[in-house]
C-alpha positions in Angstrom: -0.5 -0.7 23.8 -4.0 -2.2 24.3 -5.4 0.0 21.7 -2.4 -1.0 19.2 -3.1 -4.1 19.6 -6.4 -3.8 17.5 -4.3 -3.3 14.6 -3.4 -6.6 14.3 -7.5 -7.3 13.3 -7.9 -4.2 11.3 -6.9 -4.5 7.2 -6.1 -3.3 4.1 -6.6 -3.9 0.3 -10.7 -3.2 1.0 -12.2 -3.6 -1.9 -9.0 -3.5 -4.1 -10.1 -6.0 -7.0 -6.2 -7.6 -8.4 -5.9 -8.7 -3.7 -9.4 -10.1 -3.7 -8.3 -13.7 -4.1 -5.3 -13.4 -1.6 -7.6 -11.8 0.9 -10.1 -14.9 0.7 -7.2 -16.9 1.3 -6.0 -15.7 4.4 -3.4 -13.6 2.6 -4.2 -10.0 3.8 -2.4 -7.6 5.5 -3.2 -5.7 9.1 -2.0 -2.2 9.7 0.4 -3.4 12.4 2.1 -6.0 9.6 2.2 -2.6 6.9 3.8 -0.6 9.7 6.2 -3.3 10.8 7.2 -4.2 7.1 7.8 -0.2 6.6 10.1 -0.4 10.0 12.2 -3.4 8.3 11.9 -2.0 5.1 14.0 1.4 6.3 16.4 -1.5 8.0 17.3 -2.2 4.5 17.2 0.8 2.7 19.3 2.8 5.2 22.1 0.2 4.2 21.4 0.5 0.2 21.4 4.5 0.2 24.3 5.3 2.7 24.6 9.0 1.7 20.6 9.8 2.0 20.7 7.8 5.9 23.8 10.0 6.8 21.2 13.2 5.9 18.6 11.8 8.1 17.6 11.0 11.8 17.2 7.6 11.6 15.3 6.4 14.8 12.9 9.6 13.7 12.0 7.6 10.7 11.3 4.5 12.7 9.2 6.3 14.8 6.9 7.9 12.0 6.5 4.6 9.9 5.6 2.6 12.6 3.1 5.0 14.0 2.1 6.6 10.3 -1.0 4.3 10.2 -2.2 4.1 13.9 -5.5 6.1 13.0 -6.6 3.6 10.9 -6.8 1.2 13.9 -10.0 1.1 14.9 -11.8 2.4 11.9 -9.4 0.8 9.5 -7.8 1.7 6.0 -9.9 3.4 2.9 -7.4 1.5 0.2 -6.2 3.9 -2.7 -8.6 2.1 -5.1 -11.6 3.2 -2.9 -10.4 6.4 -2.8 -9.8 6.8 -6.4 -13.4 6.1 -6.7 -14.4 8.8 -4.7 -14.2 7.3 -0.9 -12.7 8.3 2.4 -12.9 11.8 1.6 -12.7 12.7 5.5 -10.4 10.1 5.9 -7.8 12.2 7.3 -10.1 14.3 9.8 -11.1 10.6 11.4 -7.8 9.5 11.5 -6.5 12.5 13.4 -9.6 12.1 16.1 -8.7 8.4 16.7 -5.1 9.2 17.2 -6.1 12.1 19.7 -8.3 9.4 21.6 -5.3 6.8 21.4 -2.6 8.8 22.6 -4.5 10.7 25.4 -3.2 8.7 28.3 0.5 8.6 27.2 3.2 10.6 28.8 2.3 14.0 26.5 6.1 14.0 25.2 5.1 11.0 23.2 1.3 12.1 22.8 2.6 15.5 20.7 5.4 13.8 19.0 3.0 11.6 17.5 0.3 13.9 16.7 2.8 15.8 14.2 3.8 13.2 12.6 0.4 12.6 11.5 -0.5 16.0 10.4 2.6 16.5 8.8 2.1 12.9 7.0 -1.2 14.2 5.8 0.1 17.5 4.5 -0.2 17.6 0.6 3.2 16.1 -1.0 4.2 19.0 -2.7 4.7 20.9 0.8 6.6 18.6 2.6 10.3 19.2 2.8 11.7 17.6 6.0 13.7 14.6 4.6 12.5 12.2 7.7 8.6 13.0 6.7 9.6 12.7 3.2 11.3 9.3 3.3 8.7 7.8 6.0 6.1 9.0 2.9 8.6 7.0 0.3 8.6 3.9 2.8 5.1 3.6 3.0 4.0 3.5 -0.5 6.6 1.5 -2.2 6.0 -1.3 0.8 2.3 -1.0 0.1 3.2 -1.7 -3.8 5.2 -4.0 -2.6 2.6 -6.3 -1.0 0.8 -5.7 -4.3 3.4 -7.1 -6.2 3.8 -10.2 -4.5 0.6 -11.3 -3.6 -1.9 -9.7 -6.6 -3.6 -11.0 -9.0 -3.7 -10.0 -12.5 -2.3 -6.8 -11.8 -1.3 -6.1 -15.5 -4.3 -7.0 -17.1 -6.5 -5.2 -19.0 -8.7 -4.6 -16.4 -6.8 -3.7 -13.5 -3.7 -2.3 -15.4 -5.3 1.4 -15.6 -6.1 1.9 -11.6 -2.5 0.3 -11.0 -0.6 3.3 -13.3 -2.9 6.1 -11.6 -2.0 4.5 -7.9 1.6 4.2 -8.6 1.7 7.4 -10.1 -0.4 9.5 -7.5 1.3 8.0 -4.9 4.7 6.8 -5.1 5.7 8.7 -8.3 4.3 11.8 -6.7 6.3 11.0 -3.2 9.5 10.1 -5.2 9.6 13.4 -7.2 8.9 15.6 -4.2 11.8 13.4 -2.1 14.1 14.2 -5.3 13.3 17.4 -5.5 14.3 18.1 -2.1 17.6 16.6 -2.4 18.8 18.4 -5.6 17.7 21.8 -4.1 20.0 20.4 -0.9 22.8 19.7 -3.1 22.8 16.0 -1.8 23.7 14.5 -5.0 25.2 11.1 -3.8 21.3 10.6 -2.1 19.7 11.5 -5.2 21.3 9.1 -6.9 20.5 6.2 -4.5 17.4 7.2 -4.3 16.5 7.5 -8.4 18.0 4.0 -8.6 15.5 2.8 -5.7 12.8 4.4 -8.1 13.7 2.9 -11.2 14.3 -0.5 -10.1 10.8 -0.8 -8.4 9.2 0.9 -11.7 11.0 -1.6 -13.7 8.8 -4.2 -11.9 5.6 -2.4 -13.3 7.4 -2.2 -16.9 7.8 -6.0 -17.3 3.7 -6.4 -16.7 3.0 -3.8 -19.4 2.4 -1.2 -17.0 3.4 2.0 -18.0 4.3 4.4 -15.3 5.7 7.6 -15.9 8.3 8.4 -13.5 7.9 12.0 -14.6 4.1 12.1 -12.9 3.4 15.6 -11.0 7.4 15.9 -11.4 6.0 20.0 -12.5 
């Protein structure tokens, strides 16, 4: 818990140019508020998609979004916008050392738990298929975009509008698609529904700044 804590100092949005102002205000986000937001984000969602929580272990999903991030908190979080610009290329590798060092004095239960999560979090998208790592995934970057949404500045202009479509697409599109997949190889109509309509509504948000994101985005 005293290493957690340290999450409360250590932020995102680094360098992401459409936060900048918000950040100077005061307006930035840690990694514990992220992981919280994710928790009470699945709160919600698990009541607006019925059929996909009945598929799912639902205190399994709390437990990987509210530890998804915790090797970011000491050496914090490489935004998406850094990375599409060619940073935090061993992100992943530094992540997974910090959460060895945090979780080595835990009961080793907890300690192992946590360590897959992480390296099944970091697997590529495309070969994930356990719905609770695939939803945790779909959590984390639609509250992330979220944020965005609420606190940026001049997301849809000409400047900014570019990096935004690549972000969404590489990451929640990408997430979305594989989460879809999954369910219509399951059969689990009713869930695929709930979540395409989770999809397109936050898309729509993008659509009504001039951002076009294509919901068909690594969809092959």
């Amino acid at each position: 818990m005293t290493d957690n804590y340290q999450g409360n100092w250590s932020y995102r949005w680094g360098g992401v140019p459409w936060m900048q102002k918000n950040v100077k205000a005061g307006k930035n986000e840690s990694i514990l508020a992220h992981q919280w937001a994710c928790v009470g984000f699945w709160l919600t969602l698990r009541d607006i998609c019925p059929a996909l929580a009945k598929l799912v272990n639902t205190q399994e999903i709390y437990e990987r979004v509210w530890s998804h991030d915790m090797g970011e908190t000491f050496i914090g979080d490489i935004s998406q916008f850094r990375q599409i610009n060619g940073h935090g290329k061993d992100k992943h590798i530094l992540e997974q050392e910090e959460i060895q060092r945090i979780t080595k004095f835990i009961p080793s239960k907890t300690s192992r738990k946590l360590r897959a999560y992480f390296k099944e979090f970091e697997k590529p998208i495309e070969k994930i298929v356990k719905l609770e790592a695939l939803v945790s995934k779909f959590i984390d970057t639609i509250q992330g975009n979220h944020f965005a949404l609420v606190f940026a500045e001049g997301l849809g202009n000409s400047k900014n509008k570019d990096f935004v479509k690549k972000i969404v697409e590489r990451t929640t599109v990408r997430t979305a698609n594989q989460l879809l997949k999954v369910l219509k190889e399951g059969r689990h109509i009713k869930a695929y529904k709930e979540v395409s309509a989770v999809v397109d509504h936050h898309l729509d948000y993008y659509r009504k700044l001039g951002i076009k994101i294509d919901p068909d985005a690594y969809s092959k």
